[in-house]
C-alpha positions in Angstrom: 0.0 0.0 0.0 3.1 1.9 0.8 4.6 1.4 -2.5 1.4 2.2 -4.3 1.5 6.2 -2.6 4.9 6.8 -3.1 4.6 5.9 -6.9 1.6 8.0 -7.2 2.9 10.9 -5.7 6.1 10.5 -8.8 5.6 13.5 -11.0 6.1 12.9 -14.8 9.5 14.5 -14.6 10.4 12.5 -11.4 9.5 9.3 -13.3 11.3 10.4 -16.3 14.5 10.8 -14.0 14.2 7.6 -12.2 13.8 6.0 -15.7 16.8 7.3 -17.0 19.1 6.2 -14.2 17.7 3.2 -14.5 18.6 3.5 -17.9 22.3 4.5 -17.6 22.7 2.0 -14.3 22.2 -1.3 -16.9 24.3 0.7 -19.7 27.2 1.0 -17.4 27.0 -2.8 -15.9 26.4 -4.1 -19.5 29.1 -1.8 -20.8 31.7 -3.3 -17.8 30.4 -6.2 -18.4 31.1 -6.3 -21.7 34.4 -4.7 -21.7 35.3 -7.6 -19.0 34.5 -10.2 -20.8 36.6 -8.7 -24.1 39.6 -7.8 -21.7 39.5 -11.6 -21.2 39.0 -12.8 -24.7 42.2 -10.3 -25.6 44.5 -11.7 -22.5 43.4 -15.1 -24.1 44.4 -14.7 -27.3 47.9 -12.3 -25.9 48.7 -15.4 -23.8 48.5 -17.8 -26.5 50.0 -15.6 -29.2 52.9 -15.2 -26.3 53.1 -19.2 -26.1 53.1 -19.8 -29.4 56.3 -17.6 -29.9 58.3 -18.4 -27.4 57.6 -22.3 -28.4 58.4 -21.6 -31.6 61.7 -20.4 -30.6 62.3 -23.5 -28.7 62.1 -25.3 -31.6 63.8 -23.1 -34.4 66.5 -23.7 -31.5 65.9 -27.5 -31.5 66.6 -27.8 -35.6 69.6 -25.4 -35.5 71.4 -27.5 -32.4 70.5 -30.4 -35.2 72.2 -29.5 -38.1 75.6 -28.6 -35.6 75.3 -32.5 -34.7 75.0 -33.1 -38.4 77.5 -30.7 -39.7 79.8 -31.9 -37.3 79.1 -35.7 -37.6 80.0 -35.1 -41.5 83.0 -33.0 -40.9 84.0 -36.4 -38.8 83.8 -38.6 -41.7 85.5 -36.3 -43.9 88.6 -35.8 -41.2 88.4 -39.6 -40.6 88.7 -40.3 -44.4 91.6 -37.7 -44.8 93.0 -39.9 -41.7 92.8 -42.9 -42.8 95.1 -41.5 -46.9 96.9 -39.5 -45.1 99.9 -40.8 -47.5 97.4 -39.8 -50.5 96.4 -36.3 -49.1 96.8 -33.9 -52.2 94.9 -36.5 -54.3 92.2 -37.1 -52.3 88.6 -34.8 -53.3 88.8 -30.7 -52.6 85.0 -31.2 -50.9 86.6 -33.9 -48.4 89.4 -31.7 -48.0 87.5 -28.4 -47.3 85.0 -30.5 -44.9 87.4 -31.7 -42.7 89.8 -28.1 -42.8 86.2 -27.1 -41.5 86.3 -28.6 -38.6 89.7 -28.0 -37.3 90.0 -23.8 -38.3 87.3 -21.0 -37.3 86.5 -19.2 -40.7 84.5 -16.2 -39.0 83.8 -14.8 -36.1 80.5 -14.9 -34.3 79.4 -13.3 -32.1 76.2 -15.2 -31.2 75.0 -18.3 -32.1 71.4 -17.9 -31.0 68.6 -15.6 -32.1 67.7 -13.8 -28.8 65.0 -11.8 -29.9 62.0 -13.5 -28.4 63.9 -14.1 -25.2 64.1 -10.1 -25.3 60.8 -9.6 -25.8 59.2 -12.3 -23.2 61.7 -11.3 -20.4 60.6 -7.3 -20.7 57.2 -6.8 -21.3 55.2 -6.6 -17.8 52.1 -7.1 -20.0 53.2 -10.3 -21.3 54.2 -11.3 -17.7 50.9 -10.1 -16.8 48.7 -12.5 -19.4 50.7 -15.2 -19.1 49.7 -16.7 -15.6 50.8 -20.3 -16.0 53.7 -20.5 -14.0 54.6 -24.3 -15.0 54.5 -22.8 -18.6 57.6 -19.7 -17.5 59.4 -22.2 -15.4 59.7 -24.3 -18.5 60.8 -21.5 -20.8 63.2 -19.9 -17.8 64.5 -22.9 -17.5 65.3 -23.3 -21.6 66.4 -19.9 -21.8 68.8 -20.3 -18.9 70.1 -23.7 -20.7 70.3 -21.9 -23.9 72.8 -19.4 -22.9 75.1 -21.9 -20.9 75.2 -23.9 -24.1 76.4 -20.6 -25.9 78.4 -20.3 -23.1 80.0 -23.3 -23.5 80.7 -23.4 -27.2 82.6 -20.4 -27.3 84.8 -20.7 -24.3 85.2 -24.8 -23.6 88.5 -26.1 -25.4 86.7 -29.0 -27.0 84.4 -26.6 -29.0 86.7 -24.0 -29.7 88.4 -25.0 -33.3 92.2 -25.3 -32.3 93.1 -23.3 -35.6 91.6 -19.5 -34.7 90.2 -17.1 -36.9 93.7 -15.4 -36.5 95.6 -17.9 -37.0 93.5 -19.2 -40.0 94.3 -15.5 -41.8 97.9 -15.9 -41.1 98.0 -19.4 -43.1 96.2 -17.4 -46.1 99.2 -14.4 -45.6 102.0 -17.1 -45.8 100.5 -19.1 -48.7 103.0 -20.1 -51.4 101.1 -19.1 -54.0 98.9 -16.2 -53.1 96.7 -14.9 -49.8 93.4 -15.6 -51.3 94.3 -19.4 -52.4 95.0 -21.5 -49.6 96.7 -25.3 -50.0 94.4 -27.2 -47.5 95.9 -30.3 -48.2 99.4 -29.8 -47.2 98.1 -27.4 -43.8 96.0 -30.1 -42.9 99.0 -32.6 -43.7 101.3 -30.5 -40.9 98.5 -30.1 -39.0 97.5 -33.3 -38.5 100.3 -34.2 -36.6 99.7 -31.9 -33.7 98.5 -32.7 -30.5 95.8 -30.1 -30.2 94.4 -31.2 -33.8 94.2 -34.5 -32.9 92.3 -33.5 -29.2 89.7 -31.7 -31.3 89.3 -34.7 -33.7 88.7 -37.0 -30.8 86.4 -35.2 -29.0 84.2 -35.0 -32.1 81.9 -37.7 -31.4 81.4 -36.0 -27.8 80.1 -32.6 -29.6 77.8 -34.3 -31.7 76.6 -36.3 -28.5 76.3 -32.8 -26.5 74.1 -31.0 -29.4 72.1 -34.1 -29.9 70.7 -34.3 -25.8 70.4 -30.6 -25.9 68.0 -31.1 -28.7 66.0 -33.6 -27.2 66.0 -32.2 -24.1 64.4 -28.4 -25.5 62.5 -30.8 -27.7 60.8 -31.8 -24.7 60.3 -28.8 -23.2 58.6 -27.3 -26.3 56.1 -30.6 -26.2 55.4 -30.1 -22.5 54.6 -26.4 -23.0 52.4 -27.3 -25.8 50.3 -29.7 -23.8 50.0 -27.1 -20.9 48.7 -24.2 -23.1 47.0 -27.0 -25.3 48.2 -25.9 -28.1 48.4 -28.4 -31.1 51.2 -28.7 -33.8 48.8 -27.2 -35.9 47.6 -24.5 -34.4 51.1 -23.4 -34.1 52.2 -23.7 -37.6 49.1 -21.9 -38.6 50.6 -19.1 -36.0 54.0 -19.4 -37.8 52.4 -19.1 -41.3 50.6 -15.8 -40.2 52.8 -14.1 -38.3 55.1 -14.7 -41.4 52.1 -12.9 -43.6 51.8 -9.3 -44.3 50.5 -7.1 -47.7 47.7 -8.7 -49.3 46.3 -11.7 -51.9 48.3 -11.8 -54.7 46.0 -13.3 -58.1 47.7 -14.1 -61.7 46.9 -9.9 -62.7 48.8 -8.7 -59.9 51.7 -10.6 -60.6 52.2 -10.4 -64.4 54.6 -8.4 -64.9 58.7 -7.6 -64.5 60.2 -7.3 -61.2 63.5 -7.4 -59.5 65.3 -7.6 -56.7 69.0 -6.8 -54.9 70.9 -9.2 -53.0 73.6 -8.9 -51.3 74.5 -5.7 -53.1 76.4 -6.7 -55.7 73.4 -9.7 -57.5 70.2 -8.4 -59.1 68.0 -10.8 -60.3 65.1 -10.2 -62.3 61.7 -12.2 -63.1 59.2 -12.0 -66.2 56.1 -13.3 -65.7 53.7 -14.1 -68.8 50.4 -14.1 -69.2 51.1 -17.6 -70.9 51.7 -19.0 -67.6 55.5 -18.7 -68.6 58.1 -17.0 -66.7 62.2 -16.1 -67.4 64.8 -15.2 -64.4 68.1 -13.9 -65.2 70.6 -13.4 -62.4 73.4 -10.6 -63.0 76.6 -11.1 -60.8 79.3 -8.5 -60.4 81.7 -10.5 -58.8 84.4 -8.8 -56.9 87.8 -10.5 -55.7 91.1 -9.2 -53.7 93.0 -10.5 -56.4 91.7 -8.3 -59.0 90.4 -4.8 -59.4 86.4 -4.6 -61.0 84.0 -6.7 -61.5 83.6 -10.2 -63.3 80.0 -10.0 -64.5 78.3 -13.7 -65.0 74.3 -13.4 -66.4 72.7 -16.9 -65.9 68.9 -16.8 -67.6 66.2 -19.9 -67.3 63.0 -20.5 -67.5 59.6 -22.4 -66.9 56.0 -22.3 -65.9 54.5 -20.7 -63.4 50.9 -20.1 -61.6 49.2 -18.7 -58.6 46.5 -20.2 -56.5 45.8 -19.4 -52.6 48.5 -16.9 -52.7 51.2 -19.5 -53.3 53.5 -19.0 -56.3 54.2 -21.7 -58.4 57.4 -22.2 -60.6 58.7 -25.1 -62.3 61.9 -24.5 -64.1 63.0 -26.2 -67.3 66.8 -27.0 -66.9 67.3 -27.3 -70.3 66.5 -23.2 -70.8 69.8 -22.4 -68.8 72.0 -19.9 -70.8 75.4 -18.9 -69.1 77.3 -15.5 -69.8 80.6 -14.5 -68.5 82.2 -11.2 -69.3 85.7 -10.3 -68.2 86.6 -7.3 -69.8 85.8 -5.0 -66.8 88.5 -6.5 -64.5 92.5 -5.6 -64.1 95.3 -7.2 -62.1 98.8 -7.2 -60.9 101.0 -9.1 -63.5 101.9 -11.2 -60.3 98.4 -12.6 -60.2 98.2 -13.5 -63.5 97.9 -17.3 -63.1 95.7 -17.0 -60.5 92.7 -15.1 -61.8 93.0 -17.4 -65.0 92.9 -20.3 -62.6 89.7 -18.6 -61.2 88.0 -17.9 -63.9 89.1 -21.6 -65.7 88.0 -23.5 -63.0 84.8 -21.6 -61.3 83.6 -19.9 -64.1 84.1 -21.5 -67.2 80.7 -21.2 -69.2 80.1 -24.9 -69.2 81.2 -25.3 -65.7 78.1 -23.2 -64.6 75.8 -24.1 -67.2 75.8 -27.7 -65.6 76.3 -26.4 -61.6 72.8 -24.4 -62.6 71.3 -27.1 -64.2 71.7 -29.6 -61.8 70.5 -27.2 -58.8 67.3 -26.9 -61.0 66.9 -30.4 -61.3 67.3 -31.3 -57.7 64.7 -28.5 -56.9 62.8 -27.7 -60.5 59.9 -26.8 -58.4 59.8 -23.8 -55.6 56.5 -23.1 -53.8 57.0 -19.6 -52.6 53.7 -18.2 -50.4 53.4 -14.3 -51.4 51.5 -11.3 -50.4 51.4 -8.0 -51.8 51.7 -4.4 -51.2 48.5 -1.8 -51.8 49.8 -0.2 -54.5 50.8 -3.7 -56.1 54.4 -2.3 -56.4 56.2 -4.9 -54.3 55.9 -8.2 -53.6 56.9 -10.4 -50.3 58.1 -13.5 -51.0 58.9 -16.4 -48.7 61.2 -18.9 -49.3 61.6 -22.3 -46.8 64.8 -23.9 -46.8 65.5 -27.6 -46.4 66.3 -26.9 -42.2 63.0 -24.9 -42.2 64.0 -21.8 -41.7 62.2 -19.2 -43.7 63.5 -16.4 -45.3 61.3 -13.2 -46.7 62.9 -11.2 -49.5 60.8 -8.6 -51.7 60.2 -7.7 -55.7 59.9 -4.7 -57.0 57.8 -3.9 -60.2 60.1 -2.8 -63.1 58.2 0.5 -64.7 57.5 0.1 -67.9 
C-alpha cells in the first residue's frame, strides 16, 4: 500500500529521471560487463599468441642445435677419411678436404649463435608477464632460456668446442701461402697439421660434440612438447601461427603478378623475373663479382625458364633445366702481372661457361619446383616473398615492379 502512494505521488519528470538512471545503471553494468569479458577474450588470445612464440623459438633452436650435430658428424667422416690417406692427401677430393679443414679452423667470427630476440621480448614486457599466468609454462621457458645461454656459453669458451686453428691464425696461413693470400693449400696445412697434439684432441672429441648437441635437442625438444600440452596448443595451431605471423601485404592473383620485377641481393646480385600471361616465366641473375686478387668486377648473367601459376596466394614455378643460358664477361677486370695465373685459374675452374651451365642445371633439377607463399603491397608495387629452406628456416625477400 506503501509502494502504491509513493509511486503515485512521482511527478512525470520524477519518473522520467528515475527512468533514466535506470537507464544508464544497466548501460554502465552491461558496458563493464562487456568490456570484462573482451579484456579476457584479448589476454586469451595475448597469452596464446605469447606461447606460441616463445615455443616456436624452442624449436627453431631445437633444428639449429640439429644440423651442428649433423655438420659436425659429416666433418668427422670427412677428417676420418683424410686420416685414414693421409699418404694420398693432395689426391684425395677438394670437398673432403674443405670439410674436414672445416672442422679444425674458425672461418668467421661470431658473435652469437642464438637468435635472442624472443627471449628479449618475453623477459621485458610486464604485460606479457601479466597475461601469461601459467607458471609451470615460465618455469619451463626460464628454465630453456637459462640452458640456452650456458650452451652458448659453452661453445665459445670450452677447449673441446673452440676449433684449435683461430680465426687469427687461419688468416695468417692465407698471408704465408705459397702461392697467393686468397688461395690457400688445405691439403698440405692439414698434412702439418695433423700431426699436432691439439688437432688430434679436437678430432677426438668430435663424437662427444655431436653427443652434447644431440641431448640438448631432445632435451628443448621436450620442453617445447610439455609447454604445448599445458597451453594445449596443437602442432597445428602453431604452424598456422607461424604461417601468419610470417604474412603481411595482401592476396596476390595471376593480374597482380604479371609483370617484370626485380630484386638486390647482397648488393652486388640483381636478379630479375618476367612473368607471362602464358603462364610462362624467365629469371636472369646478373653477378658483379668482386675479388682481392683483381680490381672490378667479373659479371656472370645466368637466364632460365619455366611455368609458373598462382593459387591461394602460393606462387608456383617449375623450371625447365634445359633453358639455362650462361654469360661470362671479363673485360671489366684488371690485375697485378703477379696474379696472372691465379685469376686465370679462377676464372678456368669456377667460371668457365660450361662449368656453370651444368652447376645451374643440376640445382634446378634437384629443386625444378619452388613453392614460394606471397603477399602484396597496396599499390601492387612490391611483392613479399617467402622462401623455406631444407632446415626450415624461412627467409622473406621482396620484388619490386620494373616500370615500364
Amino acid at each position: 500500500m506503501n509502494q502504491f502512494k509513493f509511486n503515485r505521488q512521482l511527478t512525470p519528470w520524477g519518473k522520467g529521471f528515475l527512468t533514466s538512471v535506470l537507464g544508464t545503471t544497466v548501460s554502465i553494468l552491461l558496458t563493464f560487463g562487456t568490456s570484462a569479458l573482451i579484456d579476457n577474450k584479448m589476454k586469451a588470445d595475448v597469452q596464446r599468441q605469447t606461447a606460441m612464440m616463445v615455443i616456436h623459438d624452442i624449436d627453431v633452436c631445437v633444428k639449429q642445435i640439429e644440423e651442428m650435430a649433423d655438420d659436425e658428424e659429416k666433418r668427422n667422416q670427412a677428417i676420418q677419411y683424410v686420416l685414414a690417406h693421409r699418404d694420398q692427401i693432395a689426391s684425395l677430393p677438394e670437398d673432403t678436404l674443405s670439410l674436414a679443414m672445416h672442422m679444425l679452423a674458425e672461418y668467421i667470427s661470431t658473435p652469437a649463435i642464438f637468435d635472442n630476440a624472443k627471449e628479449n621480448i618475453f623477459k621485458s614486457s610486464q604485460e606479457i608477464w601479466g597475461n601469461l599466468d601459467n607458471m609451470a609454462f615460465i618455469d619451463n621457458m626460464e628454465r630453456f632460456y637459462r640452458e640456452r645461454k650456458e650452451v652458448e656459453n659453452i661453445l665459445k669458451t670450452d677447449p673441446i668446442f673452440v676449433p684449435p686453428i683461430s680465426l687469427l691464425e687461419f688468416h695468417q696461413l692465407r698471408i704465408n701461402s705459397t702461392a697467393d693470400a686468397h688461395t690457400l693449400d688445405i691439403a698440405s696445412i692439414l698434412k702439418e697439421k695433423l700431426k699436432e697434439p691439439r688437432v688430434i684432441y679436437c678430432i677426438d672429441f668430435s663424437a662427444n660434440r655431436a653427443r652434447f648437441y644431440r641431448e640438448y635437442a631432445q632435451q628443448w625438444r621436450d620442453i617445447s612438447d610439455r609447454n604445448k600440452f599445458i597451453m594445449n596448443i596443437s602442432d597445428e595451431e602453431l604452424a598456422e601461427y607461424i604461417k601468419n605471423s610470417q604474412r603481411s601485404g595482401s592476396s596476390v592473383g595471376k593480374n597482380e603478378m604479371t609483370g617484370q620485377w626485380e630484386r638486390q641481393s647482397s648488393g652486388h646480385i640483381h636478379i630479375y623475373y618476367e612473368f607471362l600471361e602464358t603462364d610462362s616465366f624467365r629469371k636472369k641473375l646478373v653477378n658483379h663479382m668482386a675479388y682481392p686478387i683483381w680490381n672490378g668486377d667479373i659479371v656472370t648473367i645466368n637466364t632460365y625458364g619455366g611455368t609458373w601459376r598462382i593459387k591461394d596466394d602460393t606462387l608456383f614455378m617449375v623450371s625447365n633445366p634445359q633453358s639455362v643460358e650462361v654469360q661470362v664477361d671479363t673485360t671489366h677486370i684488371s690485375y697485378r702481372p703477379e696474379m696472372r695465373d691465379s685469376v686465370k685459374t679462377i676464372i678456368r675452374e669456377y667460371l668457365d661457361v660450361k662449368y656453370l651451365k651444368e652447376e645451374i642445371q643440376k640445382s634446378i633439377k634437384n629443386n625444378i619446383r619452388d613453392t614460394l607463399p606471397v603477399t602484396t603491397n597496396k599499390a601492387n608495387d612490391k611483392i613479399e616473398v617467402r622462401w623455406t629452406s631444407s632446415g626450415d628456416v624461412v627467409t622473406t625477400y621482396y620484388l619490386k615492379r620494373v616500370k615500364q
